[in-house]
C-alpha positions as CSV (number, residue, x, y, z in Angstrom):
1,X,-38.1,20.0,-9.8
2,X,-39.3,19.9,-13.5
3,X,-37.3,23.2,-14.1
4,X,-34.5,21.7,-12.6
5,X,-34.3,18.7,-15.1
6,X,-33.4,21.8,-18.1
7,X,-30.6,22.7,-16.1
8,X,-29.2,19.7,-15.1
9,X,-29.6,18.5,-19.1
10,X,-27.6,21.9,-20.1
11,X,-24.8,21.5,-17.5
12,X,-24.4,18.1,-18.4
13,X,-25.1,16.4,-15.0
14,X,-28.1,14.6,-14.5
15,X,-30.7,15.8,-11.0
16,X,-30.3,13.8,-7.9
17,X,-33.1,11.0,-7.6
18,X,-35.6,10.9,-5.5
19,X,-34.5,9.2,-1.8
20,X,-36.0,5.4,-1.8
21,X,-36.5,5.4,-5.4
22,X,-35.0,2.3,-7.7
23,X,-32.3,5.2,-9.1
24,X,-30.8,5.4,-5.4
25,X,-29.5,2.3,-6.1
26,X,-27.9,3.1,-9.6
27,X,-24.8,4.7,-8.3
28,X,-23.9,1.7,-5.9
29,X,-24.0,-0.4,-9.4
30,X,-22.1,1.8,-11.3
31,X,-19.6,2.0,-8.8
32,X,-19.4,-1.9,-8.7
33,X,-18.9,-2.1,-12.4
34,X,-16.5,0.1,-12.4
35,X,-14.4,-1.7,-9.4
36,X,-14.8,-5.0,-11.8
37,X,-13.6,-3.3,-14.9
38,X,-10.6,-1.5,-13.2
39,X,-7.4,-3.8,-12.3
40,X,-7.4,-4.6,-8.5
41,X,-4.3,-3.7,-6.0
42,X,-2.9,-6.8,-4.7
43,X,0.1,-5.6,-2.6
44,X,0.4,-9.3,-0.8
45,X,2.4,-11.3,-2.6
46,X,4.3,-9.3,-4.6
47,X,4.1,-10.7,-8.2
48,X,7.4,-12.4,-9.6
49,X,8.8,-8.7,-11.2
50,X,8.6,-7.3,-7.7
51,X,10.8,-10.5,-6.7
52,X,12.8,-10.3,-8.7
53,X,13.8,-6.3,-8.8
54,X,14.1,-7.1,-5.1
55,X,16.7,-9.4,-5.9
56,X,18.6,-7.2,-7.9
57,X,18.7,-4.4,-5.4
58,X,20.5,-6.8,-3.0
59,X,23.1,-8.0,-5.7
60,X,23.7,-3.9,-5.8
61,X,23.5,-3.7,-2.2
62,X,26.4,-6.0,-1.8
63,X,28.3,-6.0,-5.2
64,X,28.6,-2.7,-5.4
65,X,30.1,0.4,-3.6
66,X,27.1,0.7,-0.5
67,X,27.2,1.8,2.7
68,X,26.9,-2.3,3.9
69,X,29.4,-3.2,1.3
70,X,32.0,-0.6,3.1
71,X,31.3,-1.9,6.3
72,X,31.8,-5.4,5.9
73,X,33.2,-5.9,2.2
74,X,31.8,-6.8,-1.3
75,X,30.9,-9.8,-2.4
76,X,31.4,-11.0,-6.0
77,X,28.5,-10.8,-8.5
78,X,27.8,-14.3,-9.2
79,X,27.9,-15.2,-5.7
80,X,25.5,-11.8,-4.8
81,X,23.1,-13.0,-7.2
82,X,22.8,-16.6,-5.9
83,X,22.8,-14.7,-2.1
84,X,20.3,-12.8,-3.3
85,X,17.9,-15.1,-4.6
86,X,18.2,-17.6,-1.5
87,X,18.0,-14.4,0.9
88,X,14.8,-13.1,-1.1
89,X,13.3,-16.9,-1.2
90,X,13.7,-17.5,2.0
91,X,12.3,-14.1,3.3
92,X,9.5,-14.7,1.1
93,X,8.8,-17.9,2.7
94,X,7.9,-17.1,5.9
95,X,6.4,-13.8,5.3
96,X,4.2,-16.3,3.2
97,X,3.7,-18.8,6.2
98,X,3.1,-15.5,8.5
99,X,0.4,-14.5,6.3
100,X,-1.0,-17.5,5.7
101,X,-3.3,-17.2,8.7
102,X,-4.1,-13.7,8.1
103,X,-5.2,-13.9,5.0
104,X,-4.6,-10.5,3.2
105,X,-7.5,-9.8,1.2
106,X,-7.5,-5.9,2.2
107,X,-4.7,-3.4,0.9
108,X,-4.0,-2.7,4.4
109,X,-3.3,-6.3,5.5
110,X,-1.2,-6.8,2.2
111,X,0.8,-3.7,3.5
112,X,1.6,-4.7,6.8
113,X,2.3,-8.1,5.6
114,X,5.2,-6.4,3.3
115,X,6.4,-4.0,5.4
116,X,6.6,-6.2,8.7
117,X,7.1,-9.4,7.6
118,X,8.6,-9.5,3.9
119,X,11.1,-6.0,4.1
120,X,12.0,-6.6,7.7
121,X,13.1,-10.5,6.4
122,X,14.8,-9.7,3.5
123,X,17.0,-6.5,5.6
124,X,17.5,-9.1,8.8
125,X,19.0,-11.8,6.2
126,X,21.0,-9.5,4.1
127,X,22.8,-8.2,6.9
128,X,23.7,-11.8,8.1
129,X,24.8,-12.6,4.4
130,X,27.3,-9.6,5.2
131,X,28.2,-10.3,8.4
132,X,28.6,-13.6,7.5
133,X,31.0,-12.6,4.8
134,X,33.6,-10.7,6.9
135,X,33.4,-12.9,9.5
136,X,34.5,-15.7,7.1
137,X,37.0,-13.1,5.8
138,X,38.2,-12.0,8.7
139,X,38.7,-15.5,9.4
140,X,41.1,-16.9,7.0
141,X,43.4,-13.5,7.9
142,X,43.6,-14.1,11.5
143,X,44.7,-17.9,10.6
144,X,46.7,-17.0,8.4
145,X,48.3,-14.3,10.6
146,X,48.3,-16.9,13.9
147,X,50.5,-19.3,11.4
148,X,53.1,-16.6,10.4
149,X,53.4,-15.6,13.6
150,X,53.8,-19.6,15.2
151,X,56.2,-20.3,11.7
152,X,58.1,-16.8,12.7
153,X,58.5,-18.0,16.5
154,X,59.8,-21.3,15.0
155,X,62.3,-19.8,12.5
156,X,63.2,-17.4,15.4
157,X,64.0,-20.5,18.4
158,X,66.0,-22.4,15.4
159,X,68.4,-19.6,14.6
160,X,68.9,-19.3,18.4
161,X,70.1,-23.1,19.8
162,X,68.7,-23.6,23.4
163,X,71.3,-23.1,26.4
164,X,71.1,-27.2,26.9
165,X,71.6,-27.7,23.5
166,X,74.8,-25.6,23.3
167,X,75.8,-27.0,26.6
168,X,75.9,-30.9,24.5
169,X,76.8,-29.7,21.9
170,X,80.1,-28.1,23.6
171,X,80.9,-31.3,25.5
């Protein structure tokens, strides 16, 4: 063991202690100190830049050229960013009151909490914001297509009197 020690000094490394002896328990200490002095990983909540870079991917999701934006049209900037916060404020809401009861303390928990609560809210509520969208724009075309057609009918039954009305008016 003592010729050991030499060796361990030249390599740099320090021998193995003794099983049971106080130095065991050095490495369990050193490893705590170094968990305190590193920055933890807190996936759940997501701090206010994550938020808020969520938030800007949905005003780019549905302002700009996307594959959801083709589908069911763009929406105009200012109006994507005040979509976008609502959508990411309410999603974060009840992922919140989902969690609440779970308590993520574990990287694990905090990761199902943002996969299955907080992404799966966010994607179910930006698709209704663009479904919502083209329905309402889809709406105001087939009104305005019903009244061109009712005003066309109308034009068309006044440029062509009635048989009883020719009938009066020939007698």
């Amino acid at each position: 063991m003592l010729e050991d020690a030499p060796n361990a000094a030249a390599k740099g490394t320090q021998p193995a202690p003794p099983e049971g002896s106080a130095d065991a328990a050095q490495p369990a200490s050193i490893a705590k100190a170094a968990e305190a002095l590193l920055p933890s990983l807190i996936i759940w909540p997501p701090s206010q830049r994550m938020r808020e870079a969520v938030m800007r991917r949905i005003v780019q999701t549905v302002a700009a050229p996307s594959v959801l934006s083709r589908r069911y049209g763009t929406v105009p900037e200012p109006e994507a960013e005040r979509a976008a916060a609502a959508v990411q404020a309410e999603a974060f809401a009840v992922a919140s009151k989902s969690a609440a009861g779970a308590s993520p303390a574990f990287v694990k928990e905090g990761i199902e909490v943002l996969q299955t609560l907080y992404s799966r809210e966010v994607s179910c509520r930006l698709l209704e914001l663009a479904k919502s969208r083209s329905a309402a724009a889809v709406a105001p075309t087939a009104e305005a297509s019903t009244q061109e057609v009712e005003e066309s009918s109308v034009t068309v039954s006044a440029a062509r009197p009635s048989s009883k009305a020719s009938f009066f008016a020939l007698r």
